[in-house]
C-alpha positions in Angstrom: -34.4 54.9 -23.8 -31.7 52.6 -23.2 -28.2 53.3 -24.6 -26.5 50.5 -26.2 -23.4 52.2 -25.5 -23.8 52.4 -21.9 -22.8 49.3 -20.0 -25.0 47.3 -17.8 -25.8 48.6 -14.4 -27.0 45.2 -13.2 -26.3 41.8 -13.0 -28.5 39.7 -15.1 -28.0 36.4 -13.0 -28.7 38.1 -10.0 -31.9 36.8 -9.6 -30.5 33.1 -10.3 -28.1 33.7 -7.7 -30.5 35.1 -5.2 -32.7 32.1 -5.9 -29.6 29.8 -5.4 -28.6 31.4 -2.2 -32.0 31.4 -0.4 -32.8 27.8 -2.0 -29.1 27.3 0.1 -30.3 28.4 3.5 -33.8 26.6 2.9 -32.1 23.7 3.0 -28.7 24.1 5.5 -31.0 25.2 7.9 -33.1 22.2 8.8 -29.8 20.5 8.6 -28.0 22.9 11.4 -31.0 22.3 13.9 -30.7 18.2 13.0 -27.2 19.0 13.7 -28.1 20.6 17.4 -25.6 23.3 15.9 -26.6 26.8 18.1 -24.6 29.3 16.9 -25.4 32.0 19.9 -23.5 28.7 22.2 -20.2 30.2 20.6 -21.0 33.9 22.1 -22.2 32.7 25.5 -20.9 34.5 28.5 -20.6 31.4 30.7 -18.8 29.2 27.7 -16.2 32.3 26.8 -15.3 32.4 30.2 -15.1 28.5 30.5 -13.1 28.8 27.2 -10.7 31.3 28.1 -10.3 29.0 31.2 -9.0 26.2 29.4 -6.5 28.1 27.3 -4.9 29.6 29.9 -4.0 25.9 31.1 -1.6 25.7 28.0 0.7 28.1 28.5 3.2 27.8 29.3 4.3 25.0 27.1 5.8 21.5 28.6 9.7 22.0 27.8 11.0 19.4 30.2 13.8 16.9 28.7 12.1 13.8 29.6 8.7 14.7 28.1 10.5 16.4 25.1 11.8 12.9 24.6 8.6 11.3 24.6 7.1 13.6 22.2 9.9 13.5 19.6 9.4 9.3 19.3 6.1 10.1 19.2 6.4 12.7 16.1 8.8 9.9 14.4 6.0 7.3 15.1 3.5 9.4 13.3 5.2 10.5 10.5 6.3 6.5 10.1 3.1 5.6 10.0 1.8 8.0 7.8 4.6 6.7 5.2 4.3 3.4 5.8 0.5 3.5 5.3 0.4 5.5 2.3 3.5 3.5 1.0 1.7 0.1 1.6 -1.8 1.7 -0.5 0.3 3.1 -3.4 1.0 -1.0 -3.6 -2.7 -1.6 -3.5 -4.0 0.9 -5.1 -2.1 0.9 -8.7 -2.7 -2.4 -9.6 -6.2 -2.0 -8.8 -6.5 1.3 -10.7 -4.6 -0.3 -14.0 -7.0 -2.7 -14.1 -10.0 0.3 -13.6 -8.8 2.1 -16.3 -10.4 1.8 -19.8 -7.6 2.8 -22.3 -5.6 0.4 -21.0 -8.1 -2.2 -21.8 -6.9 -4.7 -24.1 -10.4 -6.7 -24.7 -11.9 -2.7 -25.5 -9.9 -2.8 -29.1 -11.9 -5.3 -30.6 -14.6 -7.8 -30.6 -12.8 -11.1 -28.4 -13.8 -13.9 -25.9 -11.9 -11.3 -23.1 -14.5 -8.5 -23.4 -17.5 -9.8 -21.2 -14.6 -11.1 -18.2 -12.7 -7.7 -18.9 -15.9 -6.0 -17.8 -16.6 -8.0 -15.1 -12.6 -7.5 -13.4 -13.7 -3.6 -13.6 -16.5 -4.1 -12.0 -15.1 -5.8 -9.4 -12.2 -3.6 -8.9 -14.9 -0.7 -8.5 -16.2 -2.4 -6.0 -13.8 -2.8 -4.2 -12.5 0.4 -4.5 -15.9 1.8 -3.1 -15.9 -0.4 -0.3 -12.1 0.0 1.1 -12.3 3.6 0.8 -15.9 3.7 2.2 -15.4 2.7 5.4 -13.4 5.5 7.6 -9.4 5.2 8.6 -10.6 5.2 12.2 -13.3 2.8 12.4 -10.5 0.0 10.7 -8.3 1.6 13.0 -10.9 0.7 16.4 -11.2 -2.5 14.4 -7.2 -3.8 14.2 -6.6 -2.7 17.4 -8.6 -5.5 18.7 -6.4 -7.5 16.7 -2.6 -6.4 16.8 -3.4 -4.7 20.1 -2.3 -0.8 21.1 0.8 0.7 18.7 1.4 2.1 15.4 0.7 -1.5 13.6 -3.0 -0.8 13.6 -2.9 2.6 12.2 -0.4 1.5 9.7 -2.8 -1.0 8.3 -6.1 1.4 8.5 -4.5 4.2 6.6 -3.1 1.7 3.9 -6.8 0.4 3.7 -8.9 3.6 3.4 -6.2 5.3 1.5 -5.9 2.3 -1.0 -9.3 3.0 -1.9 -9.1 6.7 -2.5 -5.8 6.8 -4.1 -6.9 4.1 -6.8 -10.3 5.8 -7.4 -8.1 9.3 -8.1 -5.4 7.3 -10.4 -7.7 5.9 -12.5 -9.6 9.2 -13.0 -6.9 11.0 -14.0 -4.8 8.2 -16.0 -8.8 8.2 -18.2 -8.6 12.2 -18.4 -5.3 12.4 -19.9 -4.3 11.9 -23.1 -4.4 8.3 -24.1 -3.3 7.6 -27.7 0.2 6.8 -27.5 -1.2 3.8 -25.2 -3.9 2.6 -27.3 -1.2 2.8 -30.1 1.1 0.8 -28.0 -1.4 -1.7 -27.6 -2.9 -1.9 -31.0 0.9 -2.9 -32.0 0.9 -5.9 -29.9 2.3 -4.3 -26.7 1.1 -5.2 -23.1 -0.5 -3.0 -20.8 2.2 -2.8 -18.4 4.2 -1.0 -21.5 1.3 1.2 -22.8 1.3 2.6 -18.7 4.7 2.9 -18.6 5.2 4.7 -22.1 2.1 6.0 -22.9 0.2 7.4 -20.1 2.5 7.8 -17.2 4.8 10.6 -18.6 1.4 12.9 -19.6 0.2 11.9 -16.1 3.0 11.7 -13.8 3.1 14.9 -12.3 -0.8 14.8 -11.2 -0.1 11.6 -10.0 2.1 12.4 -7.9 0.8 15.9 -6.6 -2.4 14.1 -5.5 0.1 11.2 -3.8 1.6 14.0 -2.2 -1.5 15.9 -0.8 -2.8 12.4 0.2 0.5 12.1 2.8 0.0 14.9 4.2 -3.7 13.6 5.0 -1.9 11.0 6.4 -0.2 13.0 9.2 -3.4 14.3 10.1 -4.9 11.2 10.1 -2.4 9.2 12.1 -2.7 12.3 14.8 -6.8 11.1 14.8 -6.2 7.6 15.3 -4.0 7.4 18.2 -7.1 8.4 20.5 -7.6 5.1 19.9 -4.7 3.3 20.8 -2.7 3.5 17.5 0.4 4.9 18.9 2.0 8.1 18.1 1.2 11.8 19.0 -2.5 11.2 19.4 -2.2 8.3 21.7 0.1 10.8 23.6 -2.2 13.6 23.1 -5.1 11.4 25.0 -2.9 10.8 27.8 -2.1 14.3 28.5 -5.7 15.3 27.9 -7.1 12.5 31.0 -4.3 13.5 33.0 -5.6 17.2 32.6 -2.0 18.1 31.5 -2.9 21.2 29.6 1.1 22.2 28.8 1.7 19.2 27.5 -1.1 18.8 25.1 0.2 22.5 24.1 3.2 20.9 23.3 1.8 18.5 21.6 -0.1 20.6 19.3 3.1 22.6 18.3 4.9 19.7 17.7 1.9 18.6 15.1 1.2 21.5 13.5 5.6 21.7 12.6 5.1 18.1 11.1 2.4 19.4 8.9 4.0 22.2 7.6 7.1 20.4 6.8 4.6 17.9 5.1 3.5 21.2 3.0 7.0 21.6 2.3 7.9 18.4 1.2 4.8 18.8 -1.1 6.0 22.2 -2.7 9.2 20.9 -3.7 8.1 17.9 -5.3 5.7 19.9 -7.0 8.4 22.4 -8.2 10.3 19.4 -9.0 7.9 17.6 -11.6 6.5 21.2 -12.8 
């Protein structure tokens, strides 16, 4: 007979999480052959050897002054048009979000001939929210090369596009989570809604804000790496030169150089975060 005293030897979820986990591989597993994904590929004499082959061509690193030059404008071009991008979406992106968000909805207080077109903006703005961050950084990125030609212009522009959409999706969602009285008091006493952001939403929200502004620079960095392969200037448009020239030292090189960016990126990040805790 069973002791109430005693405590429970088993889990009484496991079966629910057994379920789960098999109803898990039921499903990834169709999806990793659709994939082509082999996973006995990765232990395969002939591809460890062919692997081990092409990291040997990467040490040493490239340390000559000429190329060391090269890849130092190119770090700078990077991390300018990481800023620059993510500076240019922050524009886009908060108007677009203010006008998202439903506490600061002047037409929402009360019955008025500005509710139906008030609802109709929103709409709007969703949409275009969903389609600017829908479409991937790189593929506007293949797409304003065509136009501005090779350089950091192009990626400039994609990242402020893509990111746009993300960043005013996020603002809005955490602007509507947090707490959102002293605006609709500000507004119910005649103010605008440039006031109710500025004194009743932003102080509860501003350290969110910006820790997600943040994290979304440091995508940024990684993002601008991406699009140089295809011809948006900075390390990755260097990377894909050393990488056709079969130049494994300097793509080693290249690679330390990038992941130093993004840890000072991390860095950056903590101490804001510290600084708005």
């Amino acid at each position: 007979m069973l002791n109430p005293s005693q405590p429970v030897r088993h889990d009484p979820a496991a079966r629910n999480r057994l379920m789960g986990v098999l109803l898990g591989i039921l499903i990834l597993w169709p999806l990793f052959n659709i994939a082509g994904f082999d996973l006995s590929a990765l232990f395969d004499t002939n591809n460890l050897e062919v692997f081990g082959n092409f990291l040997r061509q990467f040490f040493p690193p490239q340390t000559g002054q000429e190329f060391l030059v090269l890849l130092l404008k190119a770090a700078i071009e990077t991390l300018a048009m990481a800023t620059a991008g993510i500076a240019l979406a922050i524009a886009l992106a908060v108007p677009l979000s203010l006008l998202l968000t439903h506490s600061l909805s002047i037409s929402r207080l009360g019955p008025g001939p500005g509710r139906l077109s008030g609802q109709y903006l929103r709409a709007a703005a969703r949409l275009l929210l969903l389609f600017l961050r829908g479409v991937p950084e790189i593929v506007w990125a293949l797409l304003l090369v065509r136009v501005f030609g090779l350089g950091p212009a192009a990626g400039v522009l994609a990242l402020a596009i893509t990111y746009s959409g993300m960043l005013g999706k996020v603002y809005s969602e955490i602007l509507e989570a947090s707490d959102t009285r002293a605006a609709r008091a500000l507004l119910l006493t005649g103010s605008g809604r440039s006031m109710a952001f500025l004194y009743g939403l932003l102080p509860g929200a501003a350290q969110e804000l910006a820790s997600y502004t943040v994290y979304r620079w440091e995508c940024a960095v990684r993002a601008s790496v991406i699009m140089g392969f295809v011809g948006a200037g900075g390390l990755g448009q260097l990377m894909d030169q050393s990488m056709k020239m079969l130049n494994g030292s300097e793509v080693s090189s290249i690679v330390i150089v990038f992941l130093l960016l993004v840890l000072m990126a991390d860095a950056i990040s903590f101490f804001i975060r510290k600084a708005l805790a």
